[in-house]
C-alpha positions as CSV (number, residue, x, y, z in Angstrom):
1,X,1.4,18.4,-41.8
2,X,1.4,17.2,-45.2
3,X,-1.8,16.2,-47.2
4,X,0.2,13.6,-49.2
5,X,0.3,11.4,-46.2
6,X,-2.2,9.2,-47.9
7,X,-0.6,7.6,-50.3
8,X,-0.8,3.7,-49.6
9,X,-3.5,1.9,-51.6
10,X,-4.6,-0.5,-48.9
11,X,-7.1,2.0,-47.4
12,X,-10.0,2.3,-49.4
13,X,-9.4,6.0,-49.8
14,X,-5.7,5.7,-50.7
15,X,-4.7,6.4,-54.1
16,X,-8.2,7.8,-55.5
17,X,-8.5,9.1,-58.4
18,X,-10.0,12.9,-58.5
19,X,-12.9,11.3,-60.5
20,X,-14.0,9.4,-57.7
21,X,-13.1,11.1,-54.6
22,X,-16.2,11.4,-52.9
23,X,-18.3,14.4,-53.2
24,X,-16.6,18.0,-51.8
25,X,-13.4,17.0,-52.4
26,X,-12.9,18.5,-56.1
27,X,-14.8,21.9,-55.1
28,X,-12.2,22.2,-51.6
29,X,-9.2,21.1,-53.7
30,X,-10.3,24.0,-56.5
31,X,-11.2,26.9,-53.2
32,X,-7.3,25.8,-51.7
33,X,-5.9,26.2,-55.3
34,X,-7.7,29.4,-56.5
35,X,-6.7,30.8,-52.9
36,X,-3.1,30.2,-53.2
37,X,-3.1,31.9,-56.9
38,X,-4.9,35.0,-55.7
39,X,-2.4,35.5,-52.7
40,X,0.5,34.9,-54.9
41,X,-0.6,37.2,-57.8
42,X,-2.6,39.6,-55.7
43,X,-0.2,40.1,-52.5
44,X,1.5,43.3,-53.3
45,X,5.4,43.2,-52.2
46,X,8.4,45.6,-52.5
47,X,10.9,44.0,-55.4
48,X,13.2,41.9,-54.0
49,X,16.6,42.7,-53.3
50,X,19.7,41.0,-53.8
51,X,20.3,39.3,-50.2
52,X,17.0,37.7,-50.4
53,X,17.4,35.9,-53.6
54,X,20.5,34.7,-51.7
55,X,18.4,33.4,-49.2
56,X,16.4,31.8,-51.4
57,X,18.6,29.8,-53.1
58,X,20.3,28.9,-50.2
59,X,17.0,27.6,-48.7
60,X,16.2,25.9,-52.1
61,X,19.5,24.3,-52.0
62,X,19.4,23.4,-48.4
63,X,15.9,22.0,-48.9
64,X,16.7,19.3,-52.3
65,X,19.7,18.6,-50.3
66,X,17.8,17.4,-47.6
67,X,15.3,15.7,-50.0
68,X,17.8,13.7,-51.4
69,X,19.6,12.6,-48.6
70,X,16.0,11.6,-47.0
71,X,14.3,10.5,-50.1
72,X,14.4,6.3,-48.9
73,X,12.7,7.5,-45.6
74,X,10.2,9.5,-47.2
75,X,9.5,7.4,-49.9
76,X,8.5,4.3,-47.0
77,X,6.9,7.1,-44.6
78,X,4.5,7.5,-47.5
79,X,3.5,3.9,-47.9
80,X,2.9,3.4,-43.9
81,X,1.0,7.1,-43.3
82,X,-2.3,6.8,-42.4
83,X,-2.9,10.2,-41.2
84,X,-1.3,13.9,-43.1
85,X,2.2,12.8,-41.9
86,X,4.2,15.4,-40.7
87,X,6.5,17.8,-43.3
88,X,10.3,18.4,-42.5
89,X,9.8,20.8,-45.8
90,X,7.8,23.5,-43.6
91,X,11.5,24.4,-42.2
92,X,12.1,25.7,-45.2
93,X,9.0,27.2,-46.3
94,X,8.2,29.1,-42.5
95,X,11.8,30.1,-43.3
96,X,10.9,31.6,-46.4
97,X,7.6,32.8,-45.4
98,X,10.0,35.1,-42.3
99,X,13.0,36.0,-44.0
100,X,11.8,36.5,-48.0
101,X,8.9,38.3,-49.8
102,X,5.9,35.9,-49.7
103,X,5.8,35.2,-53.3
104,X,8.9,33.6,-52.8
105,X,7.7,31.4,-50.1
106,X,5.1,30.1,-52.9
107,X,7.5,29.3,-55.5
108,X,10.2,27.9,-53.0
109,X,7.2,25.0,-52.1
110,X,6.4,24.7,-55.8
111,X,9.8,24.1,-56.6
112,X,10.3,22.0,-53.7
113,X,7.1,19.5,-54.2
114,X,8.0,19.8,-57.4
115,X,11.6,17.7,-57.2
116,X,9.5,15.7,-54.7
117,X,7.6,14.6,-57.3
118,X,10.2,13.2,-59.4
119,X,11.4,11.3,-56.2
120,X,8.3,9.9,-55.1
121,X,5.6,9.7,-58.7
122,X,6.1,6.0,-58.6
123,X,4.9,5.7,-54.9
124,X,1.4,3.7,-55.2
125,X,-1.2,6.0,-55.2
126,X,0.5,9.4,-55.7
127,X,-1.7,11.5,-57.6
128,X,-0.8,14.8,-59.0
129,X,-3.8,16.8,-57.7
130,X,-3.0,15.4,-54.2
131,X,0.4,16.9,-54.8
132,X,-1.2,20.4,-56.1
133,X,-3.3,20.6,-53.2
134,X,-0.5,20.7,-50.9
135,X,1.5,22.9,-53.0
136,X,-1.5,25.3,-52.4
137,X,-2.2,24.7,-48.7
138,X,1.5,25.6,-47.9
139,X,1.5,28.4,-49.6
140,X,-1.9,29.6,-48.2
141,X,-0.5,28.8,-45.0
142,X,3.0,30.6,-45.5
143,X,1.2,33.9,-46.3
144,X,-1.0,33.6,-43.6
145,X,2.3,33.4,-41.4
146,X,3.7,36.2,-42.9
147,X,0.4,38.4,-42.2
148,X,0.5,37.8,-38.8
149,X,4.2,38.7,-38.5
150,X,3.9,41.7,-40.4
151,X,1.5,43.1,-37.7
152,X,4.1,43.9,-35.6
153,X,6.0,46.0,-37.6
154,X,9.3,46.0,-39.5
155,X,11.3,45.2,-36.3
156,X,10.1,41.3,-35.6
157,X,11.1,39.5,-32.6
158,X,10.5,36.9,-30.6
159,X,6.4,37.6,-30.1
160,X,6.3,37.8,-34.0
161,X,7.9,34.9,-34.9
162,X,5.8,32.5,-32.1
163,X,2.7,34.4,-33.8
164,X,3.9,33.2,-37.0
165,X,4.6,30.3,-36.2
166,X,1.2,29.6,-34.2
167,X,-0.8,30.7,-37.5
168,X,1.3,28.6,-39.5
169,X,0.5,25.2,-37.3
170,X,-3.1,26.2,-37.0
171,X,-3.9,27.4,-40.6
172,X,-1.7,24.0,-42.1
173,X,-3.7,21.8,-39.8
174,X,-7.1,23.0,-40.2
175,X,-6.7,22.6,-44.4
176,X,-5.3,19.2,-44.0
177,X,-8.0,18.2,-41.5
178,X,-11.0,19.7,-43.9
179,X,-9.0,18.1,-46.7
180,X,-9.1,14.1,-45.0
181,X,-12.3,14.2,-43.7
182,X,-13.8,15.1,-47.3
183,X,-12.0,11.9,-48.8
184,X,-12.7,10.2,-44.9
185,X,-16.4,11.7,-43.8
186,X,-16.7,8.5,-41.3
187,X,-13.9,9.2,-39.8
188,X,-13.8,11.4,-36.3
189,X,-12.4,14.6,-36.6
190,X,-9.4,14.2,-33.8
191,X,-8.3,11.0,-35.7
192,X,-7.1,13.5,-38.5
193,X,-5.3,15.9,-36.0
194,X,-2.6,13.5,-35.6
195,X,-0.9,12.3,-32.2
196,X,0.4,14.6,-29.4
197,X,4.4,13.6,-30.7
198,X,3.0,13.9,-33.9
199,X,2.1,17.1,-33.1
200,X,5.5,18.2,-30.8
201,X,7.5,17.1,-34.1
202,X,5.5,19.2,-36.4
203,X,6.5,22.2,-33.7
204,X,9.8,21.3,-33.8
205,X,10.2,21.7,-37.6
206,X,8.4,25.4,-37.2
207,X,11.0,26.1,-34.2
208,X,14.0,24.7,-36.9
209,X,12.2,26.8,-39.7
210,X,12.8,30.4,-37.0
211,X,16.3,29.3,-36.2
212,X,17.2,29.0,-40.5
213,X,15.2,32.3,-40.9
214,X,17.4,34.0,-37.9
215,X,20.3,32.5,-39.8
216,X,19.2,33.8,-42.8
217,X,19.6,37.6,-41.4
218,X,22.9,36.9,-39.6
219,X,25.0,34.1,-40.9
220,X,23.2,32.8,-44.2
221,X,25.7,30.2,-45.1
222,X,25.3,28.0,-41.7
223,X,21.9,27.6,-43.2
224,X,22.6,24.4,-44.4
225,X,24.0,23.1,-41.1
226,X,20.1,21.8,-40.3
227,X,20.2,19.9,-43.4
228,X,22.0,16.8,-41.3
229,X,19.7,17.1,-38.3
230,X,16.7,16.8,-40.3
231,X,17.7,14.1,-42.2
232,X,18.1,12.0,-39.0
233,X,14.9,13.5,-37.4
234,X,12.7,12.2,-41.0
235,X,15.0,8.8,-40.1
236,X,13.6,8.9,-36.2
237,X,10.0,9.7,-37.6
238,X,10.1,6.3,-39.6
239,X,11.8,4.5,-36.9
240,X,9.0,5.1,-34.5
241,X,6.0,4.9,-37.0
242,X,7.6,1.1,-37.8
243,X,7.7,0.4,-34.4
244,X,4.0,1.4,-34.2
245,X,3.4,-1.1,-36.9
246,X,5.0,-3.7,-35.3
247,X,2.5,-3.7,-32.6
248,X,-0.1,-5.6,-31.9
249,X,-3.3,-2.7,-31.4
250,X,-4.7,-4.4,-28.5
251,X,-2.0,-5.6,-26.6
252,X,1.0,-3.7,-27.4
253,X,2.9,-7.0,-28.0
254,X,4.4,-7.7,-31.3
255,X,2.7,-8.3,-34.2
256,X,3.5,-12.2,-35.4
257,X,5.0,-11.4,-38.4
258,X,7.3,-8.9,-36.1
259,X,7.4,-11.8,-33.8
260,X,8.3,-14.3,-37.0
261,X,11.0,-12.0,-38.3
262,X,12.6,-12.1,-34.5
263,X,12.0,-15.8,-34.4
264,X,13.5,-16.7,-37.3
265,X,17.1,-14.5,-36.8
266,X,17.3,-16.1,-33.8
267,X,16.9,-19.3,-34.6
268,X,19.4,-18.8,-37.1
269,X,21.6,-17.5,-34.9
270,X,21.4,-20.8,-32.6
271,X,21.8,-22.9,-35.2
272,X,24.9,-21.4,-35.9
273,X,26.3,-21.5,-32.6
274,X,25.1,-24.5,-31.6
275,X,22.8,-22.7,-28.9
276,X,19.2,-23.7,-27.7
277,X,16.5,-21.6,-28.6
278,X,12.8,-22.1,-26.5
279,X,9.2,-21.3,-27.7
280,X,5.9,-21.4,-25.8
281,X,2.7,-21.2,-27.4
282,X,0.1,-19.8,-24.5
283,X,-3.6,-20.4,-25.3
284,X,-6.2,-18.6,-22.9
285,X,-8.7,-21.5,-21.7
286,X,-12.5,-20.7,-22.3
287,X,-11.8,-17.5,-23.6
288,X,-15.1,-17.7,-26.0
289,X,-16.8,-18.2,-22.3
290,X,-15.3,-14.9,-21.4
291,X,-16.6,-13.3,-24.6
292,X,-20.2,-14.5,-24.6
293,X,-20.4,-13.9,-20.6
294,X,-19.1,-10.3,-19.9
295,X,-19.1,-9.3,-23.7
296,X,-16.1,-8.5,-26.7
297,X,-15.1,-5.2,-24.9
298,X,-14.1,-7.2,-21.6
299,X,-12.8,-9.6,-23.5
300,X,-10.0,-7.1,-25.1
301,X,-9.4,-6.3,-21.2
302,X,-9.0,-9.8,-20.2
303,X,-6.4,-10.2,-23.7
304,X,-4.5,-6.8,-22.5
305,X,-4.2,-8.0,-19.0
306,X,-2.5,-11.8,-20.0
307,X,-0.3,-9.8,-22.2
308,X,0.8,-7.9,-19.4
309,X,1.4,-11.0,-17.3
310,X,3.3,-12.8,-19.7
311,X,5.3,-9.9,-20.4
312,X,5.9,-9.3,-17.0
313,X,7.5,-12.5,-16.5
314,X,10.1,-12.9,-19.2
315,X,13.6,-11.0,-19.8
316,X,13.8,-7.8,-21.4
317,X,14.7,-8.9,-24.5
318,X,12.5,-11.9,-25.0
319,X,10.2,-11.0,-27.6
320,X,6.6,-11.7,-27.0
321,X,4.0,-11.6,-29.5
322,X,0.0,-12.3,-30.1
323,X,-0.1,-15.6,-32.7
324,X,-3.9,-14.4,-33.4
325,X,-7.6,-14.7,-31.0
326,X,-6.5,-15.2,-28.0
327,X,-3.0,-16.9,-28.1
328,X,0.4,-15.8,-27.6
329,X,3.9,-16.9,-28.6
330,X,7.0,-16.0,-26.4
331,X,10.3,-16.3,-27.6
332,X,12.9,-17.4,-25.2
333,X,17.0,-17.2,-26.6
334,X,19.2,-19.5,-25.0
335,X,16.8,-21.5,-23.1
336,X,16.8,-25.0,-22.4
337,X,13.7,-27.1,-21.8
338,X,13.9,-26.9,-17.6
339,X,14.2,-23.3,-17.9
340,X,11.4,-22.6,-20.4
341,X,9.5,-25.0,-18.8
342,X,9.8,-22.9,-15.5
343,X,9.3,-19.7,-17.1
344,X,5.4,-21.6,-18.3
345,X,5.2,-22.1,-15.2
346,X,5.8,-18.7,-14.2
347,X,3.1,-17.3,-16.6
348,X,0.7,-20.0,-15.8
349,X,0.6,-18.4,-12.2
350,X,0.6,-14.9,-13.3
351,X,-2.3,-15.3,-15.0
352,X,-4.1,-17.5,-12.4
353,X,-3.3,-14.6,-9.9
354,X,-5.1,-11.6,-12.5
355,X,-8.3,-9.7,-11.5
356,X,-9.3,-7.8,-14.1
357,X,-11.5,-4.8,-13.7
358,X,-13.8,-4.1,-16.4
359,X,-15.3,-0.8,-16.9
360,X,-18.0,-1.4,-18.7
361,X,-20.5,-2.2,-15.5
362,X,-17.8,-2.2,-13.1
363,X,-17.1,-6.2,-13.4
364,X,-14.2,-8.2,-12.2
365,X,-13.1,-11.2,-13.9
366,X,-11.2,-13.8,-12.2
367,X,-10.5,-17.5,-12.5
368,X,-8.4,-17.3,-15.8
369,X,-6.0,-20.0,-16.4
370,X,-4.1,-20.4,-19.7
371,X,-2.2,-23.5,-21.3
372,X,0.8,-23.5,-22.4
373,X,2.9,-25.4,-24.9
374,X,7.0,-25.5,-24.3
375,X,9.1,-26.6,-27.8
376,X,13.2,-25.9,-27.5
377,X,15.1,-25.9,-31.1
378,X,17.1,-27.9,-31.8
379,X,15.4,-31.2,-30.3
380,X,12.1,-29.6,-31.8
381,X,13.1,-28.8,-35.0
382,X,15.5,-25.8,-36.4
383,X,12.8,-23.6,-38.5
384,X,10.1,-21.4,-36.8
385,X,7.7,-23.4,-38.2
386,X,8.8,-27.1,-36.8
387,X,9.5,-25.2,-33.2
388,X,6.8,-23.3,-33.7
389,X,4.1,-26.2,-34.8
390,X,6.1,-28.1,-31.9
391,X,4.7,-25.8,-28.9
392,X,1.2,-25.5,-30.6
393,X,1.0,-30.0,-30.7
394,X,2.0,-29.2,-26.9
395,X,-1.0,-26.6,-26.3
396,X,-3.1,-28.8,-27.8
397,X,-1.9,-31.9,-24.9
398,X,-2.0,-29.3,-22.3
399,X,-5.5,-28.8,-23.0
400,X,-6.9,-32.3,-23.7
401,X,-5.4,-33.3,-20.3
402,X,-7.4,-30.6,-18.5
403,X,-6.4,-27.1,-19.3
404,X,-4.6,-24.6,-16.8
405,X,-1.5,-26.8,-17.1
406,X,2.1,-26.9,-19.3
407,X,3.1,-29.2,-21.4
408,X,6.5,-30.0,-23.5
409,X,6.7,-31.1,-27.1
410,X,7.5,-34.5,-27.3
């Protein structure tokens, strides 16, 4: 993992300044950093031969190459991280760290966070000592690596590189962890050890980092052969942390700026082709009732649960998304007003049929009913906001004329 995952200034602890980090954090930064010298100065190692430095510069090589080629992904990686995001750079370095004296391991990560930091300095919030301090907790963590595989002899195999590669996750993640929860003290210690396919892809780069350090020993020049794969892996990592963000963190639907974005390429889509385009607006009746009865927890239950009913009831690819509280938007492509109408129907029914256990106290909460406002584009308009303020005039119908009912924009 990488420390530098915090980099976004929207959290309140993105983007401090060493000054005022909260207490610990300058005293851990300056153990990390002093730690990292010693081993590098202190360490004693034979001279390095010939073939090494070859393997060196073939990793540093391989490593800007990769940089380069990813340097858009990482740069927008950075702004969405909220946790230490995961490293494609420990290939290299657990490379290193098996197939090179240590000390070069330490200067192949300076060198490497070092062009980093000509890619990335105008990030918001990047901050030098942020970039020091993983500097030294990879290079702390690389000669820990190479301890481990050293103790079983000259002749490494396959029980010394997964010991290596064990100490190397464990001793990355513990610093990084300590690190977050100085700057983060409120925050619960698991939240900072990432996600389990947060954690399989940091595995994966260590299992990449032994196959370039087995290729460093028998064909050095297919080194650079990962180079492509981890360019689309940092590209995969991005795709799936957007897609995260596009979520909505109760329901799982989309986000309505997602939803907006969908909306509004759609719409433009029918206008061009002369196609319909529906929209419903679905309002949960008396959900405050529901809030103030069987509490805000339940409540989150009940919102979960209509989510899953609407979503249950529309096509694959209609997007669905939660307008804010407790109302929902679907988006229905190439729908006329009789069959939007019927799919409001549908959903009306689904959520008149839910029973949703609680588990707070073991409660069951029935009787919901939801309204439902049905706008088509182009008798309703032709932006996202006419179709859009269309349905939500027809919510507003459906519930002055007695809730639990659909109505179409007029």
């Amino acid at each position: 993992m990488d420390p530098q995952g915090n980099f976004t200034a929207a959290h309140p602890s993105r983007g401090t300044r060493l000054r005022t980090a909260p207490p610990g954090v300058l005293p851990y930064y300056l153990v990390v950093e002093a730690g990292a010298v010693v081993l590098a100065f202190a360490v004693p190692s034979a001279p390095p031969t010939g073939r090494e430095w070859l393997f060196f510069a073939i990793l540093l090589g391989s490593a800007v190459l990769q940089a380069e080629l990813s340097a858009k992904a990482e740069r927008m990686q950075r702004f969405f991280a909220r946790n230490p995001h995961i490293s494609v750079n420990s290939v290299w370095i657990f490379a290193a760290a098996l197939a090179t004296p240590p000390v070069f391991a330490a200067v192949l990560t300076v060198l490497i966070y070092g062009h980093l930091w000509l890619r990335m300095a105008d990030v918001p919030g990047a901050r030098p000592y942020r970039l020091t301090c993983s500097v030294a907790t990879f290079v702390v963590t690389a000669f820990a690596a190479r301890a481990f595989a050293d103790l079983f002899g000259a002749s490494r195999g396959v029980a010394a590189t997964l010991a290596a590669g064990l100490t190397f996750f464990l001793v990355n993640t513990v610093l990084v962890m300590i690190g977050f929860k100085l700057h983060e003290p409120a925050r619960p210690w698991l939240s900072l050890a990432g996600s389990a396919s947060e954690n399989v892809l940091d595995a994966a780069t260590l299992c990449l980092g032994a196959v370039a350090a087995v290729l460093l020993t028998a064909q050095p020049w297919l080194v650079p052969l990962l180079v492509l794969p981890l360019v689309l892996l940092r590209r995969g990592e991005l795709g799936r942390r957007l897609e995260v963000q596009s979520r909505d963190h109760k329901t799982g639907l989309l986000t309505i700026s997602e939803w907006r974005a969908r909306a509004e390429a759609e719409l433009d889509r029918a206008r061009h082709h002369r196609g319909l385009c529906g929209i419903l607006m679905i309002d949960v009746d008396h959900f405050k009732r529901v809030n103030d009865t069987h509490g805000h927890l339940a409540g989150d239950d009940v919102l979960r649960a209509v989510a899953l009913a609407v979503r249950s009831e529309v096509r694959i690819y209609d997007a669905v998304g939660r307008f804010g509280g407790e109302e929902f938007v679907v988006l229905l492509p190439g729908m006329g007003p009789a069959h939007a109408v019927g799919v409001a129907e549908r959903i009306r029914d689904a959520v008149a049929r839910l029973v949703v256990e609680v588990a707070e106290g073991a409660k069951r909460i029935e009787g919901l009913s939801v309204s439902v406002g049905v706008a088509v584009h182009p008798a309703a308009g032709s932006g996202v906001d006419q179709v859009l303020g269309a349905a939500d005039k027809a919510v507003y119908e459906a519930k002055n004329t007695g809730r639990n009912r659909v109505c179409v924009s007029r």
